[in-house]
N, C-alpha and C positions, 0 to 999 in steps of 0.2 A: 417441516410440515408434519402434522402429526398425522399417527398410523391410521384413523377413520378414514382421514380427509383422502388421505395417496392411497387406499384399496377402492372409496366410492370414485376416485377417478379413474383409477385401475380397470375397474368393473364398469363404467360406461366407454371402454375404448380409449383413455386416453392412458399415451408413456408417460412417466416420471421419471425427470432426469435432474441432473445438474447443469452450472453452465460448459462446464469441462466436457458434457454429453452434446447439448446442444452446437456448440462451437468447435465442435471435434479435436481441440485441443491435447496436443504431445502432453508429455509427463513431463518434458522438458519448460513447454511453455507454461504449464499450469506451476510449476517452481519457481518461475520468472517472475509472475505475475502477484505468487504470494511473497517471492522475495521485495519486490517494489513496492509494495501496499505496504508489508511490515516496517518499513526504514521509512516510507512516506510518514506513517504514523507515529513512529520515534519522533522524527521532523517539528510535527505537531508539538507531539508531549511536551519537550525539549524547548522548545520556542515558549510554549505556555508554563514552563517552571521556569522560566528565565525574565517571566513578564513581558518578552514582545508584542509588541504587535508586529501582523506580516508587512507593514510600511517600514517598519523600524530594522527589520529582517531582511529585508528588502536592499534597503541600504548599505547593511553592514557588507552585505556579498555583494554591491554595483550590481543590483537587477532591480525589479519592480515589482511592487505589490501581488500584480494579476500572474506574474512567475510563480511566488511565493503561493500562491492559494493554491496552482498547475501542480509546482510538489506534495503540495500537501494531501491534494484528492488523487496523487498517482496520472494525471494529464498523461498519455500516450507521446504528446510531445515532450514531455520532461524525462531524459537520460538518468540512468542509474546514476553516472558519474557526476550530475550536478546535485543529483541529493544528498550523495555522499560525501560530497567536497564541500557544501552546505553544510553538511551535521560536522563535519571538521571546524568548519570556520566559527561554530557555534559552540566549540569547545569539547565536543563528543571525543572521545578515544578511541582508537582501533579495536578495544574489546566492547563499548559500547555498540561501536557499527555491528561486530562481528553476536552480538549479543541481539541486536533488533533482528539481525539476517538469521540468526538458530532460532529465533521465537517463528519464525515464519512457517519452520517444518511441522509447529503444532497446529499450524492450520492446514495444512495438509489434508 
């Protein structure tokens, strides 16, 4: 938001927050959150330099399509551990995982 916009709401009474403000969110969980979003997005990348499609992706791991989209967009029901073992089964390396999860702290 730029600086105009967040003083004229400022100045009519209203706060400016984030959602980490809104959601009252630990430091723990907001780490969480951008660690699953960064490796979801690897997910993506990865998939898309590989030429899948999420059917084709799908398959290679015994799941389904509508799974495949769940990691991609960081789905609450999708576990760290199936996106992980996912980027594994896609050929990713433990410095890759461990490379998506340190890109995460620049989102911080």
């Amino acid at each position: 938001m730029d600086a105009v916009k967040r003083q004229r709401l400022e100045a009519a009474g209203w706060r400016v927050g984030n959602a980490e403000d809104f959601l009252g969110l630990s430091p723990e969980e907001v780490a969480f959150i951008e660690m699953k979003l960064s490796l979801s997005k690897r997910l993506r990348e990865l998939r898309l330099s590989q030429k899948l499609s999420q059917e084709s992706l799908a398959n290679k791991i015994n799941s389904s399509q509508s799974r495949v989209a769940k990691m991609e967009t960081s789905d609450p029901s999708v576990s760290l551990d199936l996106i992980v073992r996912t980027l594994l089964a896609m050929g990713a390396t433990r410095e890759d995982v461990a490379g998506a999860i340190a890109s995460s702290s620049l989102l911080l």
